[in-house]
N, C-alpha and C positions, 0 to 999 in steps of 0.2 A: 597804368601807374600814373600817379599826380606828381609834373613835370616840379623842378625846385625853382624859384624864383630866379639864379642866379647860378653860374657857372665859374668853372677854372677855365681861362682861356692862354695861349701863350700868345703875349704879342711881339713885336722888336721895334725898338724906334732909335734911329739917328739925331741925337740933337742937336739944337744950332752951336752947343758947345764943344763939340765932339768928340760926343761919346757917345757908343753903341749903348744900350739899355735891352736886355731881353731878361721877359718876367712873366708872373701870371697872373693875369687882370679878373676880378669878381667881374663876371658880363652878365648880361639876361640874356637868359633863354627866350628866344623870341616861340610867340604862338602860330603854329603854322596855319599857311592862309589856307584856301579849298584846294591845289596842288601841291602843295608842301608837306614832306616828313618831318620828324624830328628825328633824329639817329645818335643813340647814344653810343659815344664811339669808344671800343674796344682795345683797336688795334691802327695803330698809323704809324709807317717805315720813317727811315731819315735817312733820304735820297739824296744823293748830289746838288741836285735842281734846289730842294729846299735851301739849303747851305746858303744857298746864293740870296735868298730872302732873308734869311734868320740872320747873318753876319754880315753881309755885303762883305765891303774892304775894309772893316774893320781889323787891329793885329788881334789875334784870339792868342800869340802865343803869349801877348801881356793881360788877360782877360784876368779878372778875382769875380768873387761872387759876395755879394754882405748878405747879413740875413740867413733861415735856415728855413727847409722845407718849403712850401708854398709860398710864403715870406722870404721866398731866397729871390735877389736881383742880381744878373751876371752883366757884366759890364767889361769894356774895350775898350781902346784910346782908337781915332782913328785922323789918320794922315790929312794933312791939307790937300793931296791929290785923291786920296780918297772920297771927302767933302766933295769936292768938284764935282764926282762919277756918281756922287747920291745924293746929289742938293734936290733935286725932286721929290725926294719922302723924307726932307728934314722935319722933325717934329711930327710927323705920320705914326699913329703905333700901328704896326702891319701885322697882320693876322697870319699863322704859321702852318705848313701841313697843308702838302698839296693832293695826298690820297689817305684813305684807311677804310676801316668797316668794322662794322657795329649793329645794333640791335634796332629795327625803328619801334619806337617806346609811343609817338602822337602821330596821329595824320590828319590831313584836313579830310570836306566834308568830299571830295570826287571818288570817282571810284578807284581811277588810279593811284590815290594816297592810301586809300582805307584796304586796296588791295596787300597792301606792303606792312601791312600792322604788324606787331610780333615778328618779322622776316626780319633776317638776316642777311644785309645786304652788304658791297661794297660800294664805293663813294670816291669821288673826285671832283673837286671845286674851289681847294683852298679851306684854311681855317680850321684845318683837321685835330691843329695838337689843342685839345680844348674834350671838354667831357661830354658835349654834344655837339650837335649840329644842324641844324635847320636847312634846309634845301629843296630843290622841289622834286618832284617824284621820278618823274620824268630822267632825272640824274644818277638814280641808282641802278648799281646792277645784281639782281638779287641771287644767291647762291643757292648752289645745291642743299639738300639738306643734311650730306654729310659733312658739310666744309663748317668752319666756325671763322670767327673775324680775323682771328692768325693766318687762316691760309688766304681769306683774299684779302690782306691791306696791302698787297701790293701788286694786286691784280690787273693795274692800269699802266701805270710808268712804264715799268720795264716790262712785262710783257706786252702791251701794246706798238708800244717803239719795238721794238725787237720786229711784232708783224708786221709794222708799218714801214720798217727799212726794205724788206722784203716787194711790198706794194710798190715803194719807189722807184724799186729795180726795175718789176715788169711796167711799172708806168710811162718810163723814163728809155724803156729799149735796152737795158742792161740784160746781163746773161749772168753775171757772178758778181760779188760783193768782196770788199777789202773791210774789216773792222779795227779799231786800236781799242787799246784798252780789253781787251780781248777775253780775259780772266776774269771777269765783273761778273754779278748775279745775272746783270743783261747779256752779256758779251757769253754767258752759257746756256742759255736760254736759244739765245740766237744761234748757237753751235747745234741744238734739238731739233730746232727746226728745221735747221737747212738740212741735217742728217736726215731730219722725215721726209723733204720736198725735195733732195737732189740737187740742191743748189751748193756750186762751190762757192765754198768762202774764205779767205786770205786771212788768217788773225793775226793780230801783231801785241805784244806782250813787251814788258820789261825787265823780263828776270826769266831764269832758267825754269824755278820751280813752276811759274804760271804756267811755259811753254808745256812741262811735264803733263799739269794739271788738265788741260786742254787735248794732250794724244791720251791721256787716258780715258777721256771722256769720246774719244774719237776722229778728233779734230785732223784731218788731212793734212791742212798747210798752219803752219804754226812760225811765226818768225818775230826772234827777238832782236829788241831796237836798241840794244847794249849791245849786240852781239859784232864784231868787228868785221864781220861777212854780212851785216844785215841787209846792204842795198844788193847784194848778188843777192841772195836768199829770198829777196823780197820779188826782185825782177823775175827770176827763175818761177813763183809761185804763181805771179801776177801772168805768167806769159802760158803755165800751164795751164791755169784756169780761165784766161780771156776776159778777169777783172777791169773792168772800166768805172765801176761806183766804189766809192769808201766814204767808211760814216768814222770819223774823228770824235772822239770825245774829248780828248786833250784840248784842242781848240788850238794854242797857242804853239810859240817854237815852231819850228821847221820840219815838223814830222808831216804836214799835208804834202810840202813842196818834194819832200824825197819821195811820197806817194805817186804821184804825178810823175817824177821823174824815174819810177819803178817801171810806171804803166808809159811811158815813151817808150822808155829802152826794152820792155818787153815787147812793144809793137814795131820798133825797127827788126827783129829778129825774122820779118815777116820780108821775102822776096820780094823787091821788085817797090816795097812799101816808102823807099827814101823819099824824103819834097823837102826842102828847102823850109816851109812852112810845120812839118812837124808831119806826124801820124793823121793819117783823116778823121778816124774815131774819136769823138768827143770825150774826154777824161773828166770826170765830176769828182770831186771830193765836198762832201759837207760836213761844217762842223757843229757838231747837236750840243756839247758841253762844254766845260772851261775848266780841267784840272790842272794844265797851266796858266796859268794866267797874264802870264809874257805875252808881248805882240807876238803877230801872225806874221812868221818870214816865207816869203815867197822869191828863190834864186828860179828866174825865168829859163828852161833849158828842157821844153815840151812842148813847144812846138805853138802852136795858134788856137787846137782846139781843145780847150779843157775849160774848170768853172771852180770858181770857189765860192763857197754859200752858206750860207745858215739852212740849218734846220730844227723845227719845233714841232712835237707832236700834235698840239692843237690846230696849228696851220694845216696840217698836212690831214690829218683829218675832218675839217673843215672845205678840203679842198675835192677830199675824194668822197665825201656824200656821205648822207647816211645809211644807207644801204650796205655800203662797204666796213663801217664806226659799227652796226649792228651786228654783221657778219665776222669782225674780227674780234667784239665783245664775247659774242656766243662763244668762240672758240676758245678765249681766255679761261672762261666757266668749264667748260666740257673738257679740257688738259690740266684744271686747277692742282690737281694733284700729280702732277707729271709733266710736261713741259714748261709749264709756268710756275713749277711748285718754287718758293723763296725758301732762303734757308738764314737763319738769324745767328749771330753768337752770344749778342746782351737783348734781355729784355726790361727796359727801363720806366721808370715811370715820369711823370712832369717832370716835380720836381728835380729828379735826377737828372736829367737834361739838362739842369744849368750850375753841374755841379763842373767843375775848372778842369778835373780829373777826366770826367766822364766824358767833356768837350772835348778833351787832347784827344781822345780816341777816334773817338765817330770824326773829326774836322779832319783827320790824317787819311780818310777815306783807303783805308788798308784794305789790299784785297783779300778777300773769307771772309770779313767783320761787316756784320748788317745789323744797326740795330734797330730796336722795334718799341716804338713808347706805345705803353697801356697805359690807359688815362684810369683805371681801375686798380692796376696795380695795388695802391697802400689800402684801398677798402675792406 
């Protein structure tokens, strides 16, 4: 097919007036070079991670939109301490959509582009909410032939993180894993896996019905963080399963510090184990996302050996080779339909993405609700 001059792209841009601007820009389709596809993209999630791009700290709950359809511009006031935290990409318009998957429609002239012609692949690089994509070959991962671009646009994020927590464990000398957020597309995903590999895993929820959502899926240890026994429930879990790692996706608030202070008091329970300096065993919590977004409290009362940290899936992939990036791609493909399968409630198109309505929803990051822009949708 003869590629069109010119594309719908979503960008977002901070201006020096501030005020948030997210819209859809006519871009060129660039021609791809000798390792480059084109990938007309199908299908691309709206994940946590993204949010953080598209809105920053902007308020979204004063957000309007002028304009209609493709002509629609969604706009936000944003805070003088906001300005501060994104004076970096003032006046930047930032390209949106950090995974999806789609059709490659051009390739250049190598063997590795022209192999992927016609394929249906998926993709991760940025730039995804847009009706193509240009990128190089090298970067896709091409599907099964029973899969279509709904099942892998979200073949990377959250199934990848999910393997890669797992990597961290035995990388890092762990035996068991603590999650938050527990109830997420990731946080069930991650409950399959460790059900397949034997690994115990601590979840921690905010609500009764998640906890439910979670034993029926299987889940051993399940502990709510509303629940007025949650630090007993939590220690008692943390002490059955010998949990020393927890991945935080909150980030903020003092849910790490009670983590930590779960995995003390589960490891005082241990003969003989009192020191003045704390437990010997190293206690890690990392925090991978920001659904709070309050500072990080830390009441020190664990002792000497623990760690608090960021974590990113391109670092940590970057860190363990490609050998290990290929081996846990492969496995993404081959469970596409089964532990990695995504499950959506809205399927929306561009434009609808910056309708004020449709924002309240997806921005509320409700757990069940995933939605999925098809850049084809109104075609």
């Amino acid at each position: 097919m003869s590629l069109p001059a010119t594309h719908r792209q979503m960008l977002s841009t901070v201006t020096k007036d501030g005020e948030l601007r997210v819209e859809l820009a006519e871009t060129p389709v660039p021609a791809p070079k000798d390792d480059d596809v084109v990938v007309q993209i199908e299908a691309t999630p709206i994940n946590p991670s993204d949010l953080g791009v598209m809105f920053g700290w902007a308020n979204m709950a004063e957000c309007s939109a002028s304009g209609s359809g493709d002509a629609a511009v969604l706009t936000a006031p944003v805070s003088e301490q906001g300005m501060g935290v994104m004076k970096a990409r003032i006046d930047q318009p930032l390209p949106l959509g950090n995974e999806g998957a789609g059709t490659v429609v051009a390739a250049g002239a190598s063997e590795a582009a022209q192999a992927l012609m016609g394929k249906t692949v998926a993709v991760m690089g940025g730039g995804m909410y847009a009706q193509y994509r240009c990128l190089p070959a090298a970067m896709c991962l091409p599907l099964n032939d029973e899969h279509n671009a709904r099942d892998g646009a979200s073949c990377f994020v959250n199934p990848l993180t999910a393997l890669s927590m797992i990597e961290t464990m035995r990388m890092e000398g762990h035996s068991a894993l603590v999650h938050t957020a527990a109830a997420s597309n990731l946080g069930q995903m991650l409950n399959r896996i460790c059900q397949d590999e034997g690994v115990e895993l601590v979840n921690i929820v905010r609500r009764e019905e998640q906890a439910e959502l979670l034993r029926n899926m299987g889940a051993k240890h399940v502990c709510n963080s509303s629940a007025e026994n949650f630090a007993a429930e939590l220690t008692d879990a943390i002490h059955e399963t010998g949990a020393t790692l927890a991945f935080d996706a909150t980030g903020g608030g003092n849910l790490a510090s009670k983590i930590l202070s779960a995995m003390e008091a589960a490891a005082a329970r241990t003969p003989g184990a009192y020191s003045i300096y704390g437990s010997v065993a190293h206690k890690q919590v990392y925090l991978y996302g920001g659904l709070d977004v309050s500072p990080t409290v830390l009441t020190r009362g664990y002792g000497m050996a623990w760690g608090v940290g960021g974590w990113l899936l391109p670092n940590f992939l970057a860190r363990a080779g490609a050998e290990v990036g290929a081996r846990l791609r492969q496995r993404v493909v081959d469970e596409l339909k089964t532990t990695f399968a995504s499950h959506y409630t809205d399927e929306i198109s561009l434009a609808e993405a910056l309708q004020p309505d449709i924002v309240a929803r997806y921005v509320a990051k409700t757990t069940g609700e995933k939605f999925l822009i098809c850049p084809r949708k109104d075609e």
